[in-house]
KETORLUM-960501 format. One record per residue: residue in one letter; x negated, y, z of N, C-alpha, C in turn. Coordinates in steps of 0.02 Angstrom, whole numbers, plus 50000, padded with zeros to 5 digits. Each point is the difference from the previous one (the first is absolute). Layout:
REC  resn     nX     nY     nZ    caX    caY    caZ     cX     cY     cZ
REC     a      X      Y      Z      X      Y      Z      X      Y      Z
...
REM end
This chain:
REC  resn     nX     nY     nZ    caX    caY    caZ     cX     cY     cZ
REC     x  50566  49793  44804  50006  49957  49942  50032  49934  50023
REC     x  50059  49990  49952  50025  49932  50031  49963  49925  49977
REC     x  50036  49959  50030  49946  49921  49966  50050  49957  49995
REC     x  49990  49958  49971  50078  49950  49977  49967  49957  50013
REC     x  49943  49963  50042  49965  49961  50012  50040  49952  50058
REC     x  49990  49928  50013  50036  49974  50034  49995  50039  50071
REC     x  50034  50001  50062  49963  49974  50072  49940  49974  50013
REC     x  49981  50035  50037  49948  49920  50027  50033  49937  50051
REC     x  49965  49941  49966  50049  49972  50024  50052  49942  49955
REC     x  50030  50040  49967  50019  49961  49948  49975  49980  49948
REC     x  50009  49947  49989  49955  49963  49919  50042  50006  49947
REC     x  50060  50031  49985  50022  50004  49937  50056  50054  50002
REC     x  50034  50028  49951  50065  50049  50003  50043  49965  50027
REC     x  50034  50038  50021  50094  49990  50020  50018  49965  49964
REC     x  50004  50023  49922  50038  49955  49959  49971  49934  49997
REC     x  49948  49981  50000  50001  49941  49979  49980  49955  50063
REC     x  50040  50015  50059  50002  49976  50056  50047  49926  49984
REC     x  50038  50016  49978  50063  49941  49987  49977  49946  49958
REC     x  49968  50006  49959  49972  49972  49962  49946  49953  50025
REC     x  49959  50030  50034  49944  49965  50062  50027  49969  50033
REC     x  50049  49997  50044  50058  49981  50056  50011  49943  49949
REC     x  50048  50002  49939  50012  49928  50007  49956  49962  49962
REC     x  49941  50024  49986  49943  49936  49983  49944  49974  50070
REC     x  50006  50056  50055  50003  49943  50062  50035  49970  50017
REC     x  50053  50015  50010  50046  49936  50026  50014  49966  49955
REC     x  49998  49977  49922  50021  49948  49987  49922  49963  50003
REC     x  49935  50025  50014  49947  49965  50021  49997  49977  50060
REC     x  50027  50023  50060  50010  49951  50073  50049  49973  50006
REC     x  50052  49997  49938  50080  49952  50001  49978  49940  50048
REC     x  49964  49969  49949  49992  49936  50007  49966  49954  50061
REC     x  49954  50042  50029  49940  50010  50046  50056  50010  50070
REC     x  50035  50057  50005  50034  50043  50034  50048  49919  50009
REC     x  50047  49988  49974  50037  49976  50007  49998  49926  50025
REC     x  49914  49967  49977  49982  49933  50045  49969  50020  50066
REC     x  49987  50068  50005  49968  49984  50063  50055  50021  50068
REC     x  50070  50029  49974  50058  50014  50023  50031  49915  50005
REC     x  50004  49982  49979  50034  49922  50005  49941  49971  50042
REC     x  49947  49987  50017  49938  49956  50010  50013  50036  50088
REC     x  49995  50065  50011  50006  50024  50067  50064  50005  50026
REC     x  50069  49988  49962  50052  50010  50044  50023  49921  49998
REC     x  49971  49959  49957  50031  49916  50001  50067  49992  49942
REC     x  50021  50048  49971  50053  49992  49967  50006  50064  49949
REC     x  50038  49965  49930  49965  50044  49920  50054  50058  50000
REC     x  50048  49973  50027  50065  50050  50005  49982  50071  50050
REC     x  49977  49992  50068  49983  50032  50031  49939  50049  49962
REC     x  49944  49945  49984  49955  50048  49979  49993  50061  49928
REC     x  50057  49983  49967  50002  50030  49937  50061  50057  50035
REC     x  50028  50002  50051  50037  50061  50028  49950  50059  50037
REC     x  49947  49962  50031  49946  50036  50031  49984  50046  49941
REC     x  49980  49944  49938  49959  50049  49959  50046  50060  49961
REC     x  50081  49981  49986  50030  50056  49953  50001  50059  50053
REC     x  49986  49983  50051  49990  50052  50080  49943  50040  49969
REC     x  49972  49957  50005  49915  50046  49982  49997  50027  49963
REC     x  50015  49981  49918  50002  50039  49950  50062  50058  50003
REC     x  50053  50001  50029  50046  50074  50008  49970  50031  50052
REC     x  49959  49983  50019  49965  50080  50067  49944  50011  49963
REC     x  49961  49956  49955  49936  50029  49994  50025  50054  49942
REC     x  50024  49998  49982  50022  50048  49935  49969  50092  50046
REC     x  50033  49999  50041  50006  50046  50031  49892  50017  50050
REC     x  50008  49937  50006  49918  50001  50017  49948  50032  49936
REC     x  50010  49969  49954  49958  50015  49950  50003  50069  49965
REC     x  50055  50028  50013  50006  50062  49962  49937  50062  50038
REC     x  49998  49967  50059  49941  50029  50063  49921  49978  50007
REC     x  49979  49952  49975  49959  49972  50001  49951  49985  49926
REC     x  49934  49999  50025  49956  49990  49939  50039  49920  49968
REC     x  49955  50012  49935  50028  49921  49979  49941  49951  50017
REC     x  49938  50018  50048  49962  49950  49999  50019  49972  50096
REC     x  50029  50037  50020  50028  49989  50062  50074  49956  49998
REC     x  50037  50003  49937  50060  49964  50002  50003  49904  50015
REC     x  49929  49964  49986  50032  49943  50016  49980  49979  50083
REC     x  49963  50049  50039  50008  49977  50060  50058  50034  50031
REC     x  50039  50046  49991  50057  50034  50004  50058  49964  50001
REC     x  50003  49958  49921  50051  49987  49979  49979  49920  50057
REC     x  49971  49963  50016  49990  49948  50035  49992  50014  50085
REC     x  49986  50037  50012  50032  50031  50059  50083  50001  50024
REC     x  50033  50028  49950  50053  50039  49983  50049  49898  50007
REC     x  49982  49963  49959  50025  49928  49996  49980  49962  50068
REC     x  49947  50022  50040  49989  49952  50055  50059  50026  50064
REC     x  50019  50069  50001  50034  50018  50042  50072  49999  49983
REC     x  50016  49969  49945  50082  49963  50013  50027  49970  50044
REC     x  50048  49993  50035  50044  49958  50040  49968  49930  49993
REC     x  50035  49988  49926  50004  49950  49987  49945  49928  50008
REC     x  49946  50049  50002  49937  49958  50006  49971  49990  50086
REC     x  50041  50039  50021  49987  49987  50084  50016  49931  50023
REC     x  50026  49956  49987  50039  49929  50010  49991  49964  49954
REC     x  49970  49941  50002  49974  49939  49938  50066  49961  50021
REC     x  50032  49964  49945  50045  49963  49998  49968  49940  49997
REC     x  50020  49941  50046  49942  49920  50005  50032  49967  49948
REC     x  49930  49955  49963  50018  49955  49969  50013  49944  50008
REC     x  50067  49976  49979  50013  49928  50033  49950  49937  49990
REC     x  49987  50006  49932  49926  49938  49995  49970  50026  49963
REC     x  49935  50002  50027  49940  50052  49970  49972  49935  49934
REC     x  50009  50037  49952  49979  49942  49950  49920  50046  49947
REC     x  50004  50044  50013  49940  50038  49965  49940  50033  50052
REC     x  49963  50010  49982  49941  50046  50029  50031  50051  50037
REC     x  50050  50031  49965  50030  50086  50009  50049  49979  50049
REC     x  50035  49935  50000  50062  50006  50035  49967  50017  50103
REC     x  49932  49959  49990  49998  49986  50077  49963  50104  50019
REC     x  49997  50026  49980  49989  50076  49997  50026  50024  50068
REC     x  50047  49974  50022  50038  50021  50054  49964  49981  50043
REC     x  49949  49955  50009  49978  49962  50076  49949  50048  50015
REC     x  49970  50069  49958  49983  50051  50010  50034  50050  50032
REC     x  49970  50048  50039  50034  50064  50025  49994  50050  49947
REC     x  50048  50037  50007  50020  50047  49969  49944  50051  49963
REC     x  49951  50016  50065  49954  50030  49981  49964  49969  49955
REC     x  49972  49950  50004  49949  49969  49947  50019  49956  49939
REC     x  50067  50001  49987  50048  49969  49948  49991  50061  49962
REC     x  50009  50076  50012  49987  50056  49951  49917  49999  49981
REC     x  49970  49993  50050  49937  50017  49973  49975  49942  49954
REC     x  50028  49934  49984  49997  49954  49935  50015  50036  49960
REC     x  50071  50014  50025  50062  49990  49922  49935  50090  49965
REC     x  50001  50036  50048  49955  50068  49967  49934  49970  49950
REC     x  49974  49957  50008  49962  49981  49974  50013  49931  49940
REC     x  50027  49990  50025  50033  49923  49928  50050  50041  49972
REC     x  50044  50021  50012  50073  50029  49961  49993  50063  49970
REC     x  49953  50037  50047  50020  50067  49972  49918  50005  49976
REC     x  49943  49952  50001  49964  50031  49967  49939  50053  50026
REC     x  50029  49998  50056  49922  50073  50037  49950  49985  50025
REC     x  49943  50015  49995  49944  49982  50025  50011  50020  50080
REC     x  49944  50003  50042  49999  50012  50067  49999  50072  49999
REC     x  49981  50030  49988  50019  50095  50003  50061  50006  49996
REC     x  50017  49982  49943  50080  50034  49982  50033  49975  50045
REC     x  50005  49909  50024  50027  49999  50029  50018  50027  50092
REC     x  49947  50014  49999  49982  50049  50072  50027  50055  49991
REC     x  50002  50026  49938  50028  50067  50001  50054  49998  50022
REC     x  50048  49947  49961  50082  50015  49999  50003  49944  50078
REC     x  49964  49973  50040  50032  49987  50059  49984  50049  50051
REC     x  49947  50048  49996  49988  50054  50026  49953  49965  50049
REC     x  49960  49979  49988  49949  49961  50076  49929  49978  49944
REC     x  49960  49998  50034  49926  49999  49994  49987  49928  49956
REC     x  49946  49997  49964  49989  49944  49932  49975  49958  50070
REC     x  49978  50003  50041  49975  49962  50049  50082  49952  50038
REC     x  50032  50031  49994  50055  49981  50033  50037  49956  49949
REC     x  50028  50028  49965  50006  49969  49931  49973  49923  49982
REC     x  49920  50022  50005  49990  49944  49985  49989  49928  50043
REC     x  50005  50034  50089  50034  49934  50052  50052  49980  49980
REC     x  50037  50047  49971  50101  49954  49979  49973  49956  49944
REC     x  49965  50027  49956  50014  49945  49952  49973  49941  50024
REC     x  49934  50013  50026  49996  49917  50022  50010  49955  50050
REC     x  50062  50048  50032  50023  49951  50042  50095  49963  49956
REC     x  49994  50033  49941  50064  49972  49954  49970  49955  49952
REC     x  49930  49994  49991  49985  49949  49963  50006  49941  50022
REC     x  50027  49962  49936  50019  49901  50012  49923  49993  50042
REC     x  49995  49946  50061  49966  49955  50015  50028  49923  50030
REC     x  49945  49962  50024  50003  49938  49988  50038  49991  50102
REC     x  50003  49925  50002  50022  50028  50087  49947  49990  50055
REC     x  49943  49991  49971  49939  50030  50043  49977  50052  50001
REC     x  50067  50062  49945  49973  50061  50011  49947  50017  49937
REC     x  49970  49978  49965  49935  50018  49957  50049  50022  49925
REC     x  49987  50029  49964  50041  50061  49947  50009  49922  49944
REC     x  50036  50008  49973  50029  49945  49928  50005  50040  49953
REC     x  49945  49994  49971  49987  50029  49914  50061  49964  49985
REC     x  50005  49961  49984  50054  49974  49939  50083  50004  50015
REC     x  50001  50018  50068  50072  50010  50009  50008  50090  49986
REC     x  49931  50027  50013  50001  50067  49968  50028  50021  49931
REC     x  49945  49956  49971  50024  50002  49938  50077  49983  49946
REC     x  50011  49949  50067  50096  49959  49959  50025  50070  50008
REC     x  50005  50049  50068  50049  50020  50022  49977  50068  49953
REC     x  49963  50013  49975  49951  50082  49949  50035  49954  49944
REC     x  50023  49948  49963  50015  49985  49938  50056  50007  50000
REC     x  50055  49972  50056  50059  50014  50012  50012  50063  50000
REC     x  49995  50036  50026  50016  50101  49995  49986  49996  49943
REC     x  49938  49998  49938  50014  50033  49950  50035  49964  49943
REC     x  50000  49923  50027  50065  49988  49955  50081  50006  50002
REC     x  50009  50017  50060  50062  50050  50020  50001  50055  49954
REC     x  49940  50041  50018  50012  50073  49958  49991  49997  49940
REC     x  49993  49934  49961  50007  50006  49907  50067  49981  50000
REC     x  50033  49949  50038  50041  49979  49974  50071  49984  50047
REC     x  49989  50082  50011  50085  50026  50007  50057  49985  49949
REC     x  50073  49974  50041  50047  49987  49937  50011  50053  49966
REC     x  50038  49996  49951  49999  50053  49959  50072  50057  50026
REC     x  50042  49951  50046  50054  50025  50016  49971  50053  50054
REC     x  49962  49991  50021  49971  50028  50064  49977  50076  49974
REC     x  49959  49966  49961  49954  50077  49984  50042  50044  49950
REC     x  50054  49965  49967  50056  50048  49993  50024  50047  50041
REC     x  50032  49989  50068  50020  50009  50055  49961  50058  50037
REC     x  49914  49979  49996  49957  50052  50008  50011  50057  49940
REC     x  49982  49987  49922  50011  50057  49966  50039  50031  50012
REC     x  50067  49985  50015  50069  50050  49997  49975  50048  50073
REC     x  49989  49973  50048  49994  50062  50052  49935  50014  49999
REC     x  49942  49992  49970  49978  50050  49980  50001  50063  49972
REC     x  50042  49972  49945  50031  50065  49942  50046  50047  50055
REC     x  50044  49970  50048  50048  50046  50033  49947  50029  50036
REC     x  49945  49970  50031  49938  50051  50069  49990  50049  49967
REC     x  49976  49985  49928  49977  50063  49959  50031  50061  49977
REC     x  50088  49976  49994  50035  50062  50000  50027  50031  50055
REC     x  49985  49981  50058  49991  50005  50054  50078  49975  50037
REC     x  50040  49957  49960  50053  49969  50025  49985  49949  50076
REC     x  50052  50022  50025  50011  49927  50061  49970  49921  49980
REC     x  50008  49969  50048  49991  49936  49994  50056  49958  49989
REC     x  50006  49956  49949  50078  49962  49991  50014  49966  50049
REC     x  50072  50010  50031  50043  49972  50045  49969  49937  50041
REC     x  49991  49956  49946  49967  49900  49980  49925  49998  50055
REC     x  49961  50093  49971  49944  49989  50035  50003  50010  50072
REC     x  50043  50060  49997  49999  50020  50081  50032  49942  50020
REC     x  50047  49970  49991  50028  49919  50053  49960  49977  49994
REC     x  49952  49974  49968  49945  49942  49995  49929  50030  50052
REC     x  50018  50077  50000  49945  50009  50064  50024  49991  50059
REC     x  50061  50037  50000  50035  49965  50100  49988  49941  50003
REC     x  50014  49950  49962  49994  49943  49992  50028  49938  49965
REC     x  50038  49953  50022  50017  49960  49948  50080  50039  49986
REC     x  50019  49977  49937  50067  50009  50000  50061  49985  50018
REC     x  50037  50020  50048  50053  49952  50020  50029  49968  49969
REC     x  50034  49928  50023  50025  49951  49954  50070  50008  50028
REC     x  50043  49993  49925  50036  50000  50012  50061  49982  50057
REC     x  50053  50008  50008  50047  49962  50065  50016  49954  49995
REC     x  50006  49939  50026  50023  49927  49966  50091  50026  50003
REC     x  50048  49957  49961  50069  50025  50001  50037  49972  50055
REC     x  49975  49944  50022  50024  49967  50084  49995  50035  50052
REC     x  49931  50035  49992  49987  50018  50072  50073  50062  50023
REC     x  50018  50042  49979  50041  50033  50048  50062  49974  50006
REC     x  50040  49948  49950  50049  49939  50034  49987  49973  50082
REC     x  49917  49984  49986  50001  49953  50040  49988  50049  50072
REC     x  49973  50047  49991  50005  50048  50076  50065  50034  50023
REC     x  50038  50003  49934  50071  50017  50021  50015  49943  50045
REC     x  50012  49931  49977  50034  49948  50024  49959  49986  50070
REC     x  49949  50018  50019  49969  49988  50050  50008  50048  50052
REC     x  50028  50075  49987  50011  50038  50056  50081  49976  50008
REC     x  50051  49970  49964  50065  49986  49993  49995  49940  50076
REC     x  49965  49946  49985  50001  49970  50046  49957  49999  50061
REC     x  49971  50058  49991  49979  50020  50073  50058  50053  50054
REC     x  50031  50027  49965  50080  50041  49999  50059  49950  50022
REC     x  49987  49934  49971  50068  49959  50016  49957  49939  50050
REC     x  49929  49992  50043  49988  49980  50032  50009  50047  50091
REC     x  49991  50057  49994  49993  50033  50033  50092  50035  50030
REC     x  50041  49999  49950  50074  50002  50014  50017  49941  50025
REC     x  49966  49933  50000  50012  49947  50036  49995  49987  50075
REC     x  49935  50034  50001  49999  50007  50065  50079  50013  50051
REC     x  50018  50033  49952  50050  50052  50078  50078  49937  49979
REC     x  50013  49968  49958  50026  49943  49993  50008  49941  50006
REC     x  49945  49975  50036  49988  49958  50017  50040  49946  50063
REC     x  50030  49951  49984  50055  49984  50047  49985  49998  50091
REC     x  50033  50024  50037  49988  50005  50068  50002  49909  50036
REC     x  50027  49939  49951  49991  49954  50018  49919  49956  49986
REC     x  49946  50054  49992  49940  49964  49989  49947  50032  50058
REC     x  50036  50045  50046  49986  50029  50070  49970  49932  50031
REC     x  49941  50019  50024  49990  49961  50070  50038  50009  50063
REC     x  50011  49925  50024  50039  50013  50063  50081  49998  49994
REC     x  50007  49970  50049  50063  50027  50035  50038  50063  50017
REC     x  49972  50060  49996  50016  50057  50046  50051  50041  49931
REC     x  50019  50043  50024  50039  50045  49948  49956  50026  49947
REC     x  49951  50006  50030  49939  50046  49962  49963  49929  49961
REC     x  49995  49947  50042  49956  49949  49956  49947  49986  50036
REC     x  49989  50036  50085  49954  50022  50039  50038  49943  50060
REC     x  49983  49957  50033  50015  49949  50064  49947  50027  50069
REC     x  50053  50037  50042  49968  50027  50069  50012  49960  50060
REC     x  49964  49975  50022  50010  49947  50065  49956  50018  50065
REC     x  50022  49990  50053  49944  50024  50049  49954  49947  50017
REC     x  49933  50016  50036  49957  49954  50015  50016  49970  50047
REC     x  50010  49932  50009  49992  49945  50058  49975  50035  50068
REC     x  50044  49986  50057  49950  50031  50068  49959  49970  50028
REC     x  49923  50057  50012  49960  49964  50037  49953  49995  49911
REC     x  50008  49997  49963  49957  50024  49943  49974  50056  49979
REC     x  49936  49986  50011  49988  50087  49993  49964  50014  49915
REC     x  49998  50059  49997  49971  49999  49896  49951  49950  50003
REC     x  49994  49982  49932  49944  49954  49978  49940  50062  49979
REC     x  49930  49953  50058  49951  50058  49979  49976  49993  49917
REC     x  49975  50059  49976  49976  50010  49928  49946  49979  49987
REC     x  49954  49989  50047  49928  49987  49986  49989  49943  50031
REC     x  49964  49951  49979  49952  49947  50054  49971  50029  50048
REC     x  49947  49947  50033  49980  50033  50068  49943  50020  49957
REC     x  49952  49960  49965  49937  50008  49959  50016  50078  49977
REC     x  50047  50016  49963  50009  50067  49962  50018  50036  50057
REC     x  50029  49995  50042  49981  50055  50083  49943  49991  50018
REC     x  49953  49970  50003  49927  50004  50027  49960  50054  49943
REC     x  50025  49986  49939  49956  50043  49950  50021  50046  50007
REC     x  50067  50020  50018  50009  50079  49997  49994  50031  50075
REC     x  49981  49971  50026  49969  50017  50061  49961  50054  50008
REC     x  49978  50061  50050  49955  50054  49973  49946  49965  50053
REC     x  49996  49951  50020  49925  49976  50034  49983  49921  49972
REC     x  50033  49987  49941  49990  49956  49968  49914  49966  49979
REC     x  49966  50051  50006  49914  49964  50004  49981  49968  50050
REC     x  50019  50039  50059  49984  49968  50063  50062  49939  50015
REC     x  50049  49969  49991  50029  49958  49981  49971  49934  49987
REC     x  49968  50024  49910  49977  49954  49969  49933  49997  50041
REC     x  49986  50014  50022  49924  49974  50028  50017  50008  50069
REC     x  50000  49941  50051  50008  49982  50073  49933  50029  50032
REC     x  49960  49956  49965  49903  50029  50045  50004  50074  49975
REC     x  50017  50046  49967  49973  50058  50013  50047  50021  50046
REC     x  50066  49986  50004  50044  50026  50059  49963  50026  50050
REC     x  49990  49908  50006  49956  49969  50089  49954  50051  50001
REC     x  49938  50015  49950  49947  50039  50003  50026  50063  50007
REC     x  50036  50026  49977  50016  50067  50009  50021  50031  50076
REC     x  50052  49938  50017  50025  50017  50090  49956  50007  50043
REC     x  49928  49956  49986  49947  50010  50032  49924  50048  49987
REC     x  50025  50021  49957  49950  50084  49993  49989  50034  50036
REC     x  50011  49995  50062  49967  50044  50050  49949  49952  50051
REC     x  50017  49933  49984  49942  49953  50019  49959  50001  49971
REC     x  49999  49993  49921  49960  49988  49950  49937  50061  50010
REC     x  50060  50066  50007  49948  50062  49994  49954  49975  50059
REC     x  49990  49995  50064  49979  49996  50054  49956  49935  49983
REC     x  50021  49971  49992  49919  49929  49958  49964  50042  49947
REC     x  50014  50033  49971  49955  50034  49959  49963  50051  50027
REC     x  50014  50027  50015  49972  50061  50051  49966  49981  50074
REC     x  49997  49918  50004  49953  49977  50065  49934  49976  49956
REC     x  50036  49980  49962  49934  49977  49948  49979  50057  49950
REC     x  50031  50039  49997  49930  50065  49988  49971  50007  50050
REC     x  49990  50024  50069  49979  49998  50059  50011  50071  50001
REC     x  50067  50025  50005  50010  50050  50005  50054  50030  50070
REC     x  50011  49911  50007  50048  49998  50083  49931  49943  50049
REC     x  50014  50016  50060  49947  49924  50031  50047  49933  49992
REC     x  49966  49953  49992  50002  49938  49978  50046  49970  50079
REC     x  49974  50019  50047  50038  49984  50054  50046  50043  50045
REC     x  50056  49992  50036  50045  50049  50032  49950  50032  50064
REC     x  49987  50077  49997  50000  50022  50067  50012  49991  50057
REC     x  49966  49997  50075  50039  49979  50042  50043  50059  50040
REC     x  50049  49947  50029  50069  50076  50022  49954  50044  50053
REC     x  50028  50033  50002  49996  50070  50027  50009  49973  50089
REC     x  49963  50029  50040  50009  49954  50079  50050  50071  50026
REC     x  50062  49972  50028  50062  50063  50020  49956  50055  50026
REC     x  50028  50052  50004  49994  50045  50047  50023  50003  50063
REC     x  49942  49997  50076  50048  50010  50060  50052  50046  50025
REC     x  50031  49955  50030  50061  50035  50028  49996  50079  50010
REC     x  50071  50034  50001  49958  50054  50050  50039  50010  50059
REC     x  49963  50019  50066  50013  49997  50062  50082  50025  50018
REC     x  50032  49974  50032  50067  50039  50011  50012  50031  50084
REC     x  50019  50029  50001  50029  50045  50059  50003  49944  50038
REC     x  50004  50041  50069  50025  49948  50061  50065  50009  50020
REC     x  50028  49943  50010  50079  49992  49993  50016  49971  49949
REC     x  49979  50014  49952  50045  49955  49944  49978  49921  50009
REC     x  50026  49957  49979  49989  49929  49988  50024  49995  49913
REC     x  49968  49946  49987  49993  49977  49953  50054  49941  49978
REC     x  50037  50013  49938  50055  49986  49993  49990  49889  50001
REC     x  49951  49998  49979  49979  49938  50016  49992  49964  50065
REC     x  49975  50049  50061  49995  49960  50051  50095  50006  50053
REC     x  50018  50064  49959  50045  49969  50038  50055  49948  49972
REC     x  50001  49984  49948  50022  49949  49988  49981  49913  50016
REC     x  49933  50013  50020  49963  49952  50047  50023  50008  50080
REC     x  50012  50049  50023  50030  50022  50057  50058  49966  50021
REC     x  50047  50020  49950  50066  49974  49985  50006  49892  50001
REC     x  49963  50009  49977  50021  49923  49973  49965  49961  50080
REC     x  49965  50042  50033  49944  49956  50078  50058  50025  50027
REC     x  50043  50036  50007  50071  50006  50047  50043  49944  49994
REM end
């Protein structure tokens, strides 16, 4: 037996999928789109993030329950490009502008909670990390004072600011949002305007000087450089044919040395012992030194041994004489 009963799973028919689709998104337009400007620093950027979001989720939702679509669809907006890089504000004049002096991480876990509205679950859901964790970011993104202790009231400027942002979007704006909504929903591209505004800013035009003026600037780098080889041979140094004067050295002159004597002592390779005379001296005499040290360990005697008494002669043959007496011999003649 067949059943025409939904999936499980899904909360409503096929058909009236489209219909659901665009009464969420024109319910997180507004939400979606301050907390896209508030985390990337700039309205242009962040309203490209979001026509991002809304042309992929189309394709999300056709898959998904509808009670699962707004941590999906806010998931789906945090992982834009575009929101990876806060653009700085030149002078922070509101609550929202100084947003940036936050890290990245805990600038979402506000804006999740002021902009978009989620309690601590949901918002744990869609960052994928624990209500415990969650809830260290938030309070380390809450305003405090500069001893550190939490500022209710700067809490509160900067919670009035977000939701008076999100009433009172221009009207040109949330035009801008309706139209690519309507295209997410028929599942059209994103207009041209949006995708440049997500790479980033739009290029500005060429000024009409500038390529005159780089023409005229490689021209006379062309007619400086042909100068070179023109240049008159009467601005030569010298006398010589070339401009070059060769003479020999005086005799009995020998080269001029290059270095002082000071800069020969430093480049000397015994240049320490140099600079220091007493360690010279001490060093030549290290084998004295050792020998005073080593009497005074008492490891030599303190006084010289006495010599050794010769050994006697030894007897010689008879007949020979001794080269001594006869030279005593000699001299009594």
């Amino acid at each position: 037996m067949s059943s025409t009963s939904p999936a499980p799973g899904s909360s409503a028919p096929r058909s009236a999928a489209p219909a659901a689709l665009s009464a969420f998104l024109r319910g997180v337009e507004r939400r979606g789109a301050v907390l896209a400007e508030l985390q990337a620093g700039d309205a242009a950027a962040g309203d490209a993030a979001l026509v991002a979001a809304m042309a992929g989720f189309r394709a999300i939702a056709a898959q998904t329950a509808l009670n699962d679509w707004p941590a999906r669809f806010w998931q789906l907006l945090l992982t834009q490009p575009g929101l990876r890089q806060r653009t700085p504000v030149a002078i922070p004049l509101d609550a929202t502008d100084r947003l940036g002096e936050l890290g990245s991480g805990p600038r979402v876990a506000l804006l999740l909670r002021l902009a978009a509205g989620l309690d601590e679950a949901e918002a744990s859901a869609v960052l994928h990390v624990a209500p415990a964790t969650y809830r260290l970011a938030l309070q380390r993104a809450l305003p405090r004072h500069a001893d550190g202790r939490a500022d209710p009231q700067a809490w509160q400027q900067l919670r009035e600011q977000v939701h008076r942002r999100i009433k009172t979007l221009p009207a040109e704006r949330l035009q801008r949002l309706a139209q690519a909504r309507e295209r997410a929903l028929q599942g059209a591209a994103p207009a041209p305007a949006a995708a440049g505004a997500r790479a980033g800013a739009a290029p500005r035009p060429r000024p009409r000087w500038l390529m005159p003026l780089l023409w005229s600037l490689l021209a006379l780098c062309a007619l400086a450089f042909a100068a070179t080889f023109w240049w008159p041979s009467g601005f030569a140094l010298g006398d010589g044919p070339e401009g070059v004067t060769v003479a020999p050295l005086a005799e009995g002159s020998g080269p001029a040395e290059r270095y002082s004597r000071e800069a020969g002592l430093i480049a000397d390779g015994d240049f320490d012992l140099l600079a220091d005379p007493q360690g010279e001296a001490a060093a030549a005499d290290l084998e004295f030194h050792n020998w005073l040290a080593a009497r005074d360990a008492g490891t030599i005697p303190a006084t010289a041994a006495p010599p050794a008494e010769p050994a006697p002669a030894a007897p010689q043959p008879p007949g020979s004489e001794s080269p001594g007496l006869e030279t005593d011999a000699q001299e009594g003649e």
